[in-house]
N, C-alpha and C positions, 0 to 999 in steps of 0.2 A: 504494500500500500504506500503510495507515496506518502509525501512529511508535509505535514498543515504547512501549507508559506508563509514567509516571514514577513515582516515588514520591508523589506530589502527587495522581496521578492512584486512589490504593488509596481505592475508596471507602468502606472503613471497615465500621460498622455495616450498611451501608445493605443491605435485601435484593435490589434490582436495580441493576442498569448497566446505561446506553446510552453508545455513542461520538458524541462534537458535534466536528462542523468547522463553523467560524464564516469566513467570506470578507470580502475585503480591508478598506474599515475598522472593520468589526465588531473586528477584533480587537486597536484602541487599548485595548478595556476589559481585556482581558485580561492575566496576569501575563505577561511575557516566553517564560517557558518555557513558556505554552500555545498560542503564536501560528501562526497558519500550521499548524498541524497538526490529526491527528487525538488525541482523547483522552479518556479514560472519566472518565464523570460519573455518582455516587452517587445513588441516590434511596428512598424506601421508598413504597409501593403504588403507586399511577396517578396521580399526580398530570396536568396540564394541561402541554403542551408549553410554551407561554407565563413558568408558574410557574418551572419548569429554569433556561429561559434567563437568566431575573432574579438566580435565584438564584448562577448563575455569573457575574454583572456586568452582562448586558448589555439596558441598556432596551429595552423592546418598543416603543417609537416607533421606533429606530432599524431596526427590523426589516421588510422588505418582504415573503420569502419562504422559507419553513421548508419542508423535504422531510424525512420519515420514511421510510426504507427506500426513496429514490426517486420516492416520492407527495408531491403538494404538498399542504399539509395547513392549517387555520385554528389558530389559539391556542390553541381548546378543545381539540386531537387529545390522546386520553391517550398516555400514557409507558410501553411495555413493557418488561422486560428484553429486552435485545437487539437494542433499535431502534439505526438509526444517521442519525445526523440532521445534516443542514445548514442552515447559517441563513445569509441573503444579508442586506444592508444594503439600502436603496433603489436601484429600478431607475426611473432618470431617463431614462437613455439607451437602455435597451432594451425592446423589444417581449416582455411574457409575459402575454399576455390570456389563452394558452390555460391557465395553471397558474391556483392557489389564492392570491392577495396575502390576505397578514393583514391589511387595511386595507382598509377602504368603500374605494368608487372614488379614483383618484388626483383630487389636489386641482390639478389644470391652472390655477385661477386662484391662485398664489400669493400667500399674505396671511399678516403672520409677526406673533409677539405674541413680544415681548423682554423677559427679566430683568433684573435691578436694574444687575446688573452690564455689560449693553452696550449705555449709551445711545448711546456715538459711534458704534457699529455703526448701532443706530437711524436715526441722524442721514445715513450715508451711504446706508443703503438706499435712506430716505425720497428723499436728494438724486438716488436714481436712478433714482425713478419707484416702488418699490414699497411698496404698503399695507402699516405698518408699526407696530403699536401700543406702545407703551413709556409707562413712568410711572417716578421713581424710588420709591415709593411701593407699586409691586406686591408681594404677597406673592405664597406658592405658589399658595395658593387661588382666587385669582383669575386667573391665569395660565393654571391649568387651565378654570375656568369659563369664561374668555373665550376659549381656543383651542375648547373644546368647542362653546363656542354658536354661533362665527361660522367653524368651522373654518378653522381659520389652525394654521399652522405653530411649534411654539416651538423657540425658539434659546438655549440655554442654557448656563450654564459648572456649573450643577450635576447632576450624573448624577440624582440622586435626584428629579428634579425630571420625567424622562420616567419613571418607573415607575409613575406613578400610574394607576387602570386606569381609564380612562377618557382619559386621553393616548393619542391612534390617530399623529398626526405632531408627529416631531420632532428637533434634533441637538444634541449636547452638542460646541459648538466647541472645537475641538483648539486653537487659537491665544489669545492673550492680546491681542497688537497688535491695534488694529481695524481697519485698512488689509489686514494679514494674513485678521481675522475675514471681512472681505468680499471677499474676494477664493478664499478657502474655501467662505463661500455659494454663490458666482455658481459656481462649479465643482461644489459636491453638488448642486442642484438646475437645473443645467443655465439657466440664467439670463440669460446672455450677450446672446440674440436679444430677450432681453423687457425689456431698458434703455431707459428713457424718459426722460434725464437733465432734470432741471428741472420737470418735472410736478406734485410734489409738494409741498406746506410741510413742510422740514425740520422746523419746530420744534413742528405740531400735526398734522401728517400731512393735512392738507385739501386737496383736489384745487386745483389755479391753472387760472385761466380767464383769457383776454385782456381787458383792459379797455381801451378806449377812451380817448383821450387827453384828451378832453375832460372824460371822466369821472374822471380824475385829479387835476381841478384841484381843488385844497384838501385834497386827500389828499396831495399829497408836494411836500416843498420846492418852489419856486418855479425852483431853479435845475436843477431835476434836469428840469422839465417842459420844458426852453429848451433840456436837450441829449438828451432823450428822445424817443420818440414811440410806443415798445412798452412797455405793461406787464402783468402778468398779476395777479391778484390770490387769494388762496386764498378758497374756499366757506367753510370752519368760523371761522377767526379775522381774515382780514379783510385780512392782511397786503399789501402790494403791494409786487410785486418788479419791476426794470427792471436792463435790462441794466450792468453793473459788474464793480469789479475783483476781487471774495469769492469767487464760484465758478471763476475763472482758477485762486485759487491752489488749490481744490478740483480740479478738470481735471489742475491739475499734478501734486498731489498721488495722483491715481488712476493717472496715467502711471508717477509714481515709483514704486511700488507694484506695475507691471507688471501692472496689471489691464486685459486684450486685449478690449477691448468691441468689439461685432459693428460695422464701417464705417458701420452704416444708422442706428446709435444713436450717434454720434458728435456729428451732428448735433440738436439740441432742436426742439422741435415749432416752425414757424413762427410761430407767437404768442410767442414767446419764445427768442429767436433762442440766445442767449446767455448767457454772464455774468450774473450777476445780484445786483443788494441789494435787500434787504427794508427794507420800512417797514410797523408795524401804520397802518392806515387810522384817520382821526378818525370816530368814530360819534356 
């Protein structure tokens, strides 16, 4: 049964109501006393389901699956009085092929583009195998034009920043910590099994390939080649990395942090057993 409305809920001027129940983290946007419930929201003519949602806090990135009156409905559905509407957050973990997702197909290869504000986030995606774009340097504009063009996911601490309409995916991180911010990731997008630790250049995001040890020589110390014999190197900047003691204390730090990586990802690709330090390469 829905919740007697509140005073908050009198929609005033407006010539129509509908009731919105918003489910589980949908409803960090919302004020306290709307949370978890049902409640009436104001509107005048037809407006676009989409438009409501916004208008009551909550980004349309965030949004996976809207039902009107029970029917799964897209962004454009208009707004009657009297509709009663639910709005679900992203379904990562469950199967609803057969309803209406407000979102082109899900994005199964995950690829995330980062605001200004979480480059260390950046930093540990990258170090755990995922396509991770970040600049400190991005504006909005370009954050939307780059998730738009390459569809990628954005991750942000600004709300305003998923309502742009042309933003289809994306999450406004609840956490501040970055250790927390990642480990909030790996849990909204279900993430766990697809850990590749070491795969990636933290610092330009460019894929590492194994390089041959031969092929090392005069690219890294003299001393590192005497106690090396694996090293991997990144495609975009050049970097070469070999086993060491930098990513231990990253490992440990992911441990502290209680982030439960899947057994099979514990392990680094055989080219790159381990630990790791980087050196940019002499060109």
């Amino acid at each position: 049964m829905p919740s007697k409305p509140s005073p908050r809920d009198n929609p005033g001027p407006a010539q129509a109501v509908a009731e919105f129940r918003f489910y589980e983290e949908l409803n960090d946007f919302l004020p306290p006393e709307l949370r978890k419930r049902t409640f009436s929201q104001g509107f005048n003519g037809t407006p676009a389901v989409k438009d409501v949602i916004e208008a009551i806090g909550v980004p349309h990135a965030e949004v996976d699956l809207v039902l009107i009156d029970g029917e799964s409905v897209n962004f454009s559905r208009r707004l009657h009085d009297g509709n009663r509407v639910a709005v679900y957050p992203m379904f990562e973990r469950l199967d609803v092929a057969p309803l209406t997702r407000v979102r082109p197909r899900p994005l199964r290869r995950t690829r995330f583009v980062l605001d200004v504000h979480l480059g260390t986030l950046a930093r540990y995606l990258r170090l755990l195998g995922f396509d991770t774009l970040y600049r400190n340097d991005y504006d909005d504009h370009e954050i939307v034009r780059v998730a738009h063009e390459q569809s990628r996911i954005i991750l942000t601490r600004d709300k305003g920043l998923l309502k742009h309409r042309v933003v289809t995916r994306g999450r406004w991180m609840r956490h501040t910590k970055p250790l927390e911010q990642l480990r909030e990731t790996l849990a909204a997008f279900d993430l766990t099994r697809s850990v590749r630790p070491f795969t990636r250049c933290a610092v330009c995001n460019g894929s590492l390939r194994p390089l041959a040890q031969r092929k090392a020589i005069g690219l890294v110390p003299v001393r590192v080649l005497e106690r090396h014999d694996k090293f991997a190197r990144c495609t975009l900047c050049g970097r070469i990395y070999w086993p060491g003691t930098h990513t231990a204390r990253i490992r440990k730090a992911l441990e502290g942090a209680a982030i439960d990586l899947d057994p099979a990802a514990r392990e680094a690709p055989s080219h790159f057993p381990g630990p790791a330090k980087a050196t940019r390469s002499v060109r």
